[in-house]
C-alpha positions, 0 to 999 in steps of 0.5 A: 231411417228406411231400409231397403226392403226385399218385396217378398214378406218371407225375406224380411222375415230372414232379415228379422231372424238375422237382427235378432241372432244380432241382438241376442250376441251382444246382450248375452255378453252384456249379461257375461260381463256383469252377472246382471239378473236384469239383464240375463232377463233380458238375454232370455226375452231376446232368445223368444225374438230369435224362436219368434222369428222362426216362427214368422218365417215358417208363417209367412212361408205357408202364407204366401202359398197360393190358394188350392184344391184344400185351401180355396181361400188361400193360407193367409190364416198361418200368419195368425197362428204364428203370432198365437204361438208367438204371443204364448211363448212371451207370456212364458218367457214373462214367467221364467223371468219373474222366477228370476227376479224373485230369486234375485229380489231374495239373494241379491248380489252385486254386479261385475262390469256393469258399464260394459254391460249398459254399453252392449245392452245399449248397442243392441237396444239401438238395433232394436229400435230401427228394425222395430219400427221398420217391421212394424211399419212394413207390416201395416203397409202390407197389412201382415199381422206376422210382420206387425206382431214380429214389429211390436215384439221388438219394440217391445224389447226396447223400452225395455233396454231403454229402462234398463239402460237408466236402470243400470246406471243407477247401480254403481252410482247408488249401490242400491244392489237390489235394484237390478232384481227390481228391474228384472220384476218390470221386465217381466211385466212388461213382456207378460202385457205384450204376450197378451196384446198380442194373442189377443189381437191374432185370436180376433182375426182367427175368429173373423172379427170385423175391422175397425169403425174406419175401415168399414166406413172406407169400405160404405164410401167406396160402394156408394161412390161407384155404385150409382145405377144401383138402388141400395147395398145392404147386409155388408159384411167384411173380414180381413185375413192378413193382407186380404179383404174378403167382403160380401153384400147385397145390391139391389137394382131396378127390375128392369135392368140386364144383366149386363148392366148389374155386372158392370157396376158390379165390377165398377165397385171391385175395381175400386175396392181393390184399388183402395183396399188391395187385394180384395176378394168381392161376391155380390149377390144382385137382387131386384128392386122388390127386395129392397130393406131400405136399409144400408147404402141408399143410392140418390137419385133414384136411377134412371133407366130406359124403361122409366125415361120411355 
């Protein structure tokens, strides 16, 4: 199922709020209903969804600001501080969980109304799902680590509902009361394994970590398809910062070229690197050919220029 998405991130970071608001009624009345400690677990994990997109709208608000005169890179850095914060509040939530299902592990008691309350955590779980992966999806594409950590949270919440859905049912058909205390200990795992994935994966990209094997590769390819006239690339260095590259390396060409010449494939290159990688921030730094490492992206052939064909 693909929903109609406003283009702005901020906007789909109100819609987030709105599902999770959603999301939380009907599990705080599936709690209501039953008394669960699994699912009054699950209640609370839902309230750091609502707290978490709070946080997305404010990041992605500040993110979208254009670059100046104190931030000349822009602030597409604010995404990451959201998902740290994000990621501390999970790993929180995780505890306040744990302490429950400790205490309800010791004084189990039974449960009321435990259909209705599957029932309502159920309806919830479905919502889940489809924003889950709509928001994850949205994120990759846009490359905003706001919207893929806001995503994987969700998604998160929903193996969990799925597991507690199975869970519940075994209650009143067993009589095994200790059981939703047990469910509550496996939420709390769960969302401590989240908590961490994801303060993780945003303290890489606070850092400048490099991408992966595959987009570097992507960006070699990009380079030395459209670099030919050119003699070698090297000293690439690359970093994303939510939806823009930010990429810098050194191009060697023949002593004898202008520089009008260097310039246009200079612009050959980001003209095709922001084609494929989107919005992409380039400096090259063009160098002769006595400063060639024969090293990094090697153009073949060897160009020809006017002063070697005379």
């Amino acid at each position: 199922m693909k929903l109609p998405l406003p283009e702005s991130n901020k906007s789909i970071a109100l819609w987030s709020l709105a599902v999770s608001l959603v999301a939380l009624a009907l599990k705080y009345a599936a709690y209501a209903a039953s008394g669960s400690v699994a699912l009054y677990s699950d209640a609370v994990e839902t309230i750091i969804n609502v707290v978490s997109a709070l946080g997305g709208l404010w990041a992605l608000s500040i993110a979208e600001r254009p670059a100046d005169h104190n931030h000349t890179y822009g602030h597409n850095k604010a995404e990451y501080l959201s998902a740290v914060a994000e990621g501390s509040l999970v790993l929180v939530t995780a505890f306040v969980i744990g302490r429950e299902a400790v205490e309800g592990l010791l004084h189990p008691h039974p449960t009321g109304a435990p259909y209705l309350g599957i029932l309502l955590n159920a309806t919830a779980t479905v919502v889940n799902l489809v924003w889950g992966l709509t928001l994850v999806q949205v994120g990759r594409s846009r490359r905003s680590p706001a919207l893929q950590a806001g995503g994987q949270h969700v998604l998160s919440d929903v193996w969990t509902g799925a597991g507690l859905v199975v869970g519940m049912l075994l209650i009143p058909l067993t009589g095994w009361v200790w059981v939703d205390a047990a469910l509550a200990g496996l939420i709390a795992l769960n969302v401590l394994r989240v908590g961490w994935e994801m303060m993780r994966e945003s303290i890489a990209g606070l850092m400048d970590a490099a991408p992966g094997p595959e987009t570097l590769d992507d960006i070699r390819d990009i380079i030395a398809t459209n670099g030919r006239g050119a003699i070698e690339a090297h000293d690439i260095r690359t970093r994303i910062v939510g939806a823009v590259t930010f990429l810098e390396f050194h191009l060697v060409v023949p002593g004898s070229m202008t520089v009008e010449e260097a310039h246009d494939i200079c612009d050959k290159i980001e003209a095709a690197l922001r084609a494929r990688m989107g919005d992409t921030l380039v400096h090259i730094h063009v160098e002769p050919d006595n400063m060639a490492k024969h090293e990094g992206i090697v153009f073949w052939p060897r160009p020809l220029t006017e002063s070697t064909a005379r």
